[in-house]
Structures are given as structure tokens and as C-alpha cells.
N, C-alpha and C positions, 0 to 999 in steps of 0.2 A: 522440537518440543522443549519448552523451556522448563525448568527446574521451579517447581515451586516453592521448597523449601529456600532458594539463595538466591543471595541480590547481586550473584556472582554475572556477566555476559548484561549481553543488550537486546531488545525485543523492538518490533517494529510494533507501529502506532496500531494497526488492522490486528495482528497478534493480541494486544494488550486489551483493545477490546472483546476479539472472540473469547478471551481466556476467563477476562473478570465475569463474562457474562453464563462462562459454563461455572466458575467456583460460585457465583450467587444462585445457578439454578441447582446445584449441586447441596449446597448448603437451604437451601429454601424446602427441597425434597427431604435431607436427613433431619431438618427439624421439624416436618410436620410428620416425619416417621416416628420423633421422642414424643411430641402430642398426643399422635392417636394409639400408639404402640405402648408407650410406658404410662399410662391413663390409675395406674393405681395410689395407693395411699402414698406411698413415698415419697414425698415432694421431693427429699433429697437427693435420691438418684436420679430423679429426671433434671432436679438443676445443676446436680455435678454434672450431669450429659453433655445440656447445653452449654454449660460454662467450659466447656473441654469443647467442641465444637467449635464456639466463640474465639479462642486464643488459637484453634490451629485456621480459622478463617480468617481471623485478622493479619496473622502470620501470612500466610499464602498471599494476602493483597498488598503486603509490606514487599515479599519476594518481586512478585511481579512491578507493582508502580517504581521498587529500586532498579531494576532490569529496565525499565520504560526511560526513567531519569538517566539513567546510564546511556540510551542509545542519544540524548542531546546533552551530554559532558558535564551532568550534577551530578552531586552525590546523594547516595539512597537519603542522606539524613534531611533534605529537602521535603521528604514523606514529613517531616516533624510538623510542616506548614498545617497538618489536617488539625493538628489543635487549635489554629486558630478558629471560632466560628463563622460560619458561611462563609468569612474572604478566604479560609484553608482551602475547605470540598471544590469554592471556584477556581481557584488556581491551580489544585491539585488537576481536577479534573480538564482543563485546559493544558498544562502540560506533560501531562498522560495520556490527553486524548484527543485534542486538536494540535498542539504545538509538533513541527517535525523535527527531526533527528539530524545529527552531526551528519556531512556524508563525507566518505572515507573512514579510516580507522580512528578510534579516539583510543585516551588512556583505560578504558574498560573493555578495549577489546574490538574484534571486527566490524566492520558495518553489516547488520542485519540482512541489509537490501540486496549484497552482492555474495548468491549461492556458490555455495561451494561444492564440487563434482564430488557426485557420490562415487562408490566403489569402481564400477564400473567406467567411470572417468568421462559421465556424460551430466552436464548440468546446464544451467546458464550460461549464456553468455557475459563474459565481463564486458565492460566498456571498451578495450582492446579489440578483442573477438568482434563486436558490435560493428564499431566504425568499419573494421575490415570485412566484415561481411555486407555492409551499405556500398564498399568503395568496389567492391567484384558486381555487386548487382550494378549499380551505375555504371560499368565497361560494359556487361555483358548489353545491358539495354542502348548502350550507347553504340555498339557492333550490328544490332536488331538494323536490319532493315524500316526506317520510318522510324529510326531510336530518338533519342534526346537530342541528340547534336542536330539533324539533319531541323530546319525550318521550315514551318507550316510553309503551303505552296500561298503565294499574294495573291489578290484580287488585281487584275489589269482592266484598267477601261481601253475599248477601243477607240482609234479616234473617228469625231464625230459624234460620237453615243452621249447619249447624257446619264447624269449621275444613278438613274433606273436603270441602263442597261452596261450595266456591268458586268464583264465576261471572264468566265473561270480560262485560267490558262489551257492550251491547247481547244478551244471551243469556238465556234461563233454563234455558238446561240448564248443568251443574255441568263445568269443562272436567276435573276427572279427580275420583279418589276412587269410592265405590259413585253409583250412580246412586237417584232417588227414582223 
């Protein structure tokens, strides 16, 4: 669960999407709650509402797209690019939401990708774990009767035959073509 308040850590590319997409529906809902809900004379309290709404929404997308910049080795202050007009939002949005992430550890911290065992000391596998549990199934298959090592059985022609009657090993009869 990533902090929304700080552009502390790193966040994967899939996080960074589901997150912006719950703080816009989240913020989409509590402003049409100040619409229909605070509907009276006061314009002023409904626009201090929004304008208090606006600065902690702006804040939370600064949180998270610094967390995103952070998991490919920028610094949050790259978020500054959204001033520029429409080449800022493409870019931003391109390296928050297509561009991938440093792999391994960078200066902000661990790689997102690689879980870390919860309490109970059961999680992911690393890439360690990984390979060695590819390199036991590859013995145990290769032990398997009819495993990996062992080769397909050939096709033998018999002599005389022509290239239709070709005879699976130990057979005389032809496995396809006309028959004799």
C-alpha cells in the first residue's frame, strides 16, 4: 500500500495506475457530494471545500507520480515537467505510465517487482529461488521415464519400402501411406 502523502519508496507501473484511478474516482465522488450536498447560499464554504479538496488531490498525485519517477531513478521534481503545456501531461503520463522501472535496487530504495516474505516467511520467489526451483524440476523430468533427455523414437524405412511405407521401430506394418 503506498503512502500517499510522500514521494518517499518506489511503486510499480500497474500500482501507479490502479491508485491514480481510485484518487480520481475518489475525488470525482467527494466533489459531486460538495455540488449536491452543500447546494446553499454560501458560495464561500462550498469553494473553500473544493479548493481544500483540490490541494490535498493535487498533493496525493504529486505523492504517487514521485513514487512512480522513483521506481526509474528520477527525481520527484521531474513531476515540475506538468507545467509545461501538453508536452508536460505527455511525458509525464508516458513516464508514469508506459516507461518501465530501474530493475534491482536504485538510490530510492528496493525494486517494487521483488516481494518481500511476509510474517510468516512465505512470499515470492526471488530470482535465486526461481532458477533453482526450474533447475529440480528439470532433473526430476529428466529422471521421468520418457523425460527430456531420453529422444523421440526415429522413423526407420525398411529395406525395399519406398518412402510411403515407412515403419515405426519394432513393427512391420507401414505407420501410414497405402498399405502392402
Amino acid at each position: 500500500m503506498p503512502n500517499y502523502f510522500s514521494t518517499q519508496g518506489r511503486m510499480r507501473r500497474r500500482s501507479w495506475w490502479l491508485h491514480s484511478v481510485i484518487i480520481a474516482c475518489i475525488s470525482m465522488g467527494l466533489l459531486a457530494f460538495l455540488i449536491i450536498f452543500f447546494d446553499d447560499d454560501s458560495n464561500a464554504s462550498k469553494t473553500t471545500n473544493i479548493a481544500i479538496m483540490a490541494v490535498v488531490w493535487i498533493w496525493m498525485q504529486i505523492a504517487i507520480c514521485g513514487q512512480r519517477l522513483h521506481d526509474q531513478d528520477r527525481t520527484a521534481w521531474w513531476f515540475l515537467a506538468f507545467l509545461v503545456p501538453y508536452a508536460g501531461t505527455g511525458l509525464m503520463t508516458y513516464y508514469c505510465g508506459i516507461a518501465g522501472g530501474t530493475h534491482g535496487d536504485n538510490r530510492f530504495g528496493p525494486d517494487p517487482r521483488q516481494r518481500k516474505p511476509d510474517i510468516n516467511g512465505w512470499g515470492a520467489p526471488n530470482d535465486d529461488e526461481e532458477s533453482s526451483m526450474m533447475t529440480r524440476l528439470n532433473e526430476r523430468l529428466a529422471k521421468a521415464p520418457g523425460g527430456l533427455t531420453s529422444p523421440a523414437p526415429a522413423l526407420t524405412a525398411t529395406a525395399g519400402t519406398s518412402r510411403a511405407n515407412i515403419a515405426r521401430p519394432g513393427t512391420e506394418r507401414p505407420s501410414f501411406g497405402r498399405r502392402v
